[in-house]
N, C-alpha and C positions, 0 to 999 in steps of 0.2 A: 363122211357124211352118209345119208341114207335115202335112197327112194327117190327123190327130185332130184328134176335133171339141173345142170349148172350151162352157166354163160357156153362154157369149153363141147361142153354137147352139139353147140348150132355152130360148130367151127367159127368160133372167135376167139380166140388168144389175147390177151391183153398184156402188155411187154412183151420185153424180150429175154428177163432173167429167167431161169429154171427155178420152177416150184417145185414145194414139198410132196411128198408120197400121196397125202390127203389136199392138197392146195387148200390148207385149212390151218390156224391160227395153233392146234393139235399137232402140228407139226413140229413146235418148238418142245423137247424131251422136258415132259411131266405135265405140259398144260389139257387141262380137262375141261368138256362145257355138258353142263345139262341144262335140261328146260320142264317148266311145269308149266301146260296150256291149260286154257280157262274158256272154252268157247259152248257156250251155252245160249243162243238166243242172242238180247243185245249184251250180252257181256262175252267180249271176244277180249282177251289179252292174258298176262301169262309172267311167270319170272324166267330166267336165265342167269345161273350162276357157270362164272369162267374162274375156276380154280388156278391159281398161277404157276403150284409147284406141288406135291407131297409132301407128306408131311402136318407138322402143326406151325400153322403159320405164324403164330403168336410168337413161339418160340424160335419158328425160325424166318426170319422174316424175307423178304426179298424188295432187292432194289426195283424205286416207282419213281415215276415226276408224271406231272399232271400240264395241260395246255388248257385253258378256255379263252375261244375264239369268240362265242359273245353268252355272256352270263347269264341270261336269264332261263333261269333252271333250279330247282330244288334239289340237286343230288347232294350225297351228306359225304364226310369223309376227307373231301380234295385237301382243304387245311392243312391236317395234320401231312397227307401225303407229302404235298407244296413243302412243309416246314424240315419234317421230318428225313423226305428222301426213300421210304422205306413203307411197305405194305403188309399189314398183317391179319387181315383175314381174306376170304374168297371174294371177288367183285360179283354183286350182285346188280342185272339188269331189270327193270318192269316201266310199269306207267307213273306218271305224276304221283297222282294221287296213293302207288301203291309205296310209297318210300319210306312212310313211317313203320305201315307191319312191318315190312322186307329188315329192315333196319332192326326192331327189335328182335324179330328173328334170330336175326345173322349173330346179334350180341347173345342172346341166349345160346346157341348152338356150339360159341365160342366160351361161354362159360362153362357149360356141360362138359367139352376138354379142356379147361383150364381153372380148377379150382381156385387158384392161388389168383386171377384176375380178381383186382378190386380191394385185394387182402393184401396180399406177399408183396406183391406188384404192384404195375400201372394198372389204368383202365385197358379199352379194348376201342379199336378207331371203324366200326364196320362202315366198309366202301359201297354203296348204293346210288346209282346212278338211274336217269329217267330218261321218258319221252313221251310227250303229251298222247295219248291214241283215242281221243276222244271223238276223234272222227267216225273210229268204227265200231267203241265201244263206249258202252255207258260207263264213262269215268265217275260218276258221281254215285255208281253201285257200290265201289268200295270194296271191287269182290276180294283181293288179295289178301290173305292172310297168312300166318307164319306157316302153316303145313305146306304148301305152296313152295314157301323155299327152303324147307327141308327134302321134300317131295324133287327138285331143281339138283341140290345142292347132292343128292345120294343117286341121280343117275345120269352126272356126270363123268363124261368117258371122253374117250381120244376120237372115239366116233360120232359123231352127233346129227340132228339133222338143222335144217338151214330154212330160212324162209320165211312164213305164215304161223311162227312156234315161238315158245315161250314168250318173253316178254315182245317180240316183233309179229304177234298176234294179230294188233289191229292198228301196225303203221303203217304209214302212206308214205310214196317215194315218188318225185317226179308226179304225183298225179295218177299212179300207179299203186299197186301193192309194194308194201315197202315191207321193212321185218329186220330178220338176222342175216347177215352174210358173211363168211370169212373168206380167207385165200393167204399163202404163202412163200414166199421166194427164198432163195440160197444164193451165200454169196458165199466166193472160193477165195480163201487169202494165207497165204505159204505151206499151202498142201493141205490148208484145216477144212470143214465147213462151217457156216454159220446159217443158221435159219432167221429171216423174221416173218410171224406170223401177225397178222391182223383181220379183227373181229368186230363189226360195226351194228349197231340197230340205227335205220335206216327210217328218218320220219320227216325230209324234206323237199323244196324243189317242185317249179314248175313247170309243164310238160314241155310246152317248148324248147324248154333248155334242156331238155337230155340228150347226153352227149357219150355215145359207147363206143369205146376205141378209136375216138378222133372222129367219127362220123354223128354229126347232126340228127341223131333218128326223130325226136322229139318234134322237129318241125313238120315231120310227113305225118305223125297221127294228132299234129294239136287240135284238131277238129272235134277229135271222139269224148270231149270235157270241154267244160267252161274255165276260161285262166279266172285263179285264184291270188288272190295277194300272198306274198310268199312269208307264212309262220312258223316254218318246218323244225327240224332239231336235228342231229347225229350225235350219238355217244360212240367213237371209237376205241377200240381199244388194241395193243400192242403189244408183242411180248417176243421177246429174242434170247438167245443166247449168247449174241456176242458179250464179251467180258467188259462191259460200259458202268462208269459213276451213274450215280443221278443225275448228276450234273448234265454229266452228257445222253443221259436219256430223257433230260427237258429236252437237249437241241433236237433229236430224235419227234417228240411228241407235236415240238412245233413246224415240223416240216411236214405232217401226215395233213394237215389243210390243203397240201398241193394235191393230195391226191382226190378230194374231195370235188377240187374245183376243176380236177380232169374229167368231173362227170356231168359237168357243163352247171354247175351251182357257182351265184356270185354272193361268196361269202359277205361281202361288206355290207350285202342290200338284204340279210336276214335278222331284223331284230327283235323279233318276238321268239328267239330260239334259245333252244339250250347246247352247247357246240363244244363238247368237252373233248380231250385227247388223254387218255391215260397209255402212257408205256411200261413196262415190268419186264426186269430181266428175271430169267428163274435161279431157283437157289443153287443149283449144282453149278453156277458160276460163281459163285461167291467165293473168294480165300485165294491162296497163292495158283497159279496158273502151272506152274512147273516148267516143263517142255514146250506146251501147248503155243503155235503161233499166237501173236498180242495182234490185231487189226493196227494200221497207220494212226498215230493220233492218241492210241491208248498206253499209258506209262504199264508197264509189268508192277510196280509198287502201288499203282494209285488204284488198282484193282481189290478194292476192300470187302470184308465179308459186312454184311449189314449187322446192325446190336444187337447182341441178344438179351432175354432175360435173364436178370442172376436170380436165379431162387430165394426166397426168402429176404429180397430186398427188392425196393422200387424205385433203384436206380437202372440203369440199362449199361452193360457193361463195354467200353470201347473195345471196337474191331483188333483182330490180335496185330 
């Protein structure tokens, strides 16, 4: 990350696992983020594209499962993830209302590398996800357009920066500035590593309830606002290299609610939100593992490489 300071600057630690080199989602080998900001006046907001892996994702896809803890949300995409198991273009973040550009975007960008989309092949599934920022921006300007998340998607890097940027431009958190935030831990198992990284846009929550590192802070400044009814949203998202199915990176996607709710948010009482979880393993765990330690739980056979395309046909060819 770049420039702003993080939680770890005012000596807070949050757990107890050892994080990555950047305690950023960038952590997991090949995942990339950029962002295009839009802050002009009242149009404050922005894209954020998290690239999962190198490469051409079409072609080479990487394993996904998807969680929504409550639906209401326009993000496009989840379906086929949900059906499918498998991810094949960059996750794009923004506002509400920016999901359609963002969306045709992403599908152009993916046709421009992939001639044979729509022809040879299948179509193309682009993952666009949202969060209302109309608090701080004029959502109904419409600013978002496709340059935006070409502009996102070409300066994405392992470095990035965090906060009041791209699409977390103009969300509210707690009653607070809310935005982009990553962080990621390491887990040690038969001498290997494994990273998970996770990468959140942050748009819910009332001040009272904030809750950092177990400590109530939210009750000593609820005065400095007026409590709001709570409308808020989170898009998380996930991404590891442990060697996991889909299958087992639903269980994965549905357990990151917990950490949500360590931040003093009571999920069950937000229903005007949109509360999505995507997880992604990257591709360079795809295919036989060889020597490599397998984590507790995971079969060495059931480690499959996701489908790819066969050229010149529009079927998807099974894992070897």
């Amino acid at each position: 990350m770049t420039s702003s300071q993080r939680i770890e600057d005012y000596g807070i630690r949050i757990g107890r696992m050892p994080k990555g080199l950047r305690n950023t989602i960038a952590d997991v080998p090949g995942v990339a983020v950029g962002h295009c900001t839009l802050a002009d006046g009242p149009v404050q907001t922005g894209v954020t594209a998290v690239i999962p892996a190198p490469g051409n994702l079409f072609r080479e896809k990487v394993m996904a499962a998807c969680h929504v803890i409550n639906g209401f949300g326009k993000s496009c995409g989840i379906v086929q993830i949900e059906e499918m198991g498998t991810l094949e273009t960059p996750i794009l973040l923004t506002n509400t209302f920016g999901v359609g550009a963002a969306s045709e975007a992403l599908v152009r960008s993916m046709l421009a590398a992939n001639p044979d989309i729509g022809r040879e092949t299948g179509t193309v599934n682009p993952a666009v996800f949202e969060c209302n920022d109309g608090f701080l921006n004029d959502i109904r300007a419409l600013p978002v357009r496709g340059e935006h998340v070409l502009r996102a998607i070409a300066s994405a890097g392992a470095d990035f920066e965090e906060g009041a940027v791209g699409a977390g431009r103009g969300m509210s958190c707690y009653q607070l500035k809310g935005g982009i935030g990553s962080a990621s831990r390491i887990a040690e198992y038969g001498g290997a590593s494994f990273t998970l990284g996770a990468l959140v846009l942050s748009n819910f929550g009332q001040m009272e309830d904030l809750t950092v590192d177990g400590r109530k802070v939210g009750a000593s400044i609820f005065g400095i606002a007026p409590p709001e009814d709570e409308q808020g949203s989170i898009i998380a998202l996930l991404a590891t290299d442990v060697p996991l199915t889909e299958r087992q990176l639903k269980r994965v996607a549905r357990r990151a609610s917990v950490g949500i709710t360590r931040t003093g948010a009571f999920i069950v009482v937000m229903p005007l939100s949109s509360n999505l979880l995507v997880v992604v393993r990257r591709a360079g765990q795809c295919g036989p593992l060889g020597s490599r330690p397998v984590p507790a739980g995971v079969s060495r056979d059931c480690v499959c490489q996701a489908p790819s395309v066969v050229p010149g046909s529009r079927r998807r060819s099974p894992p070897p």
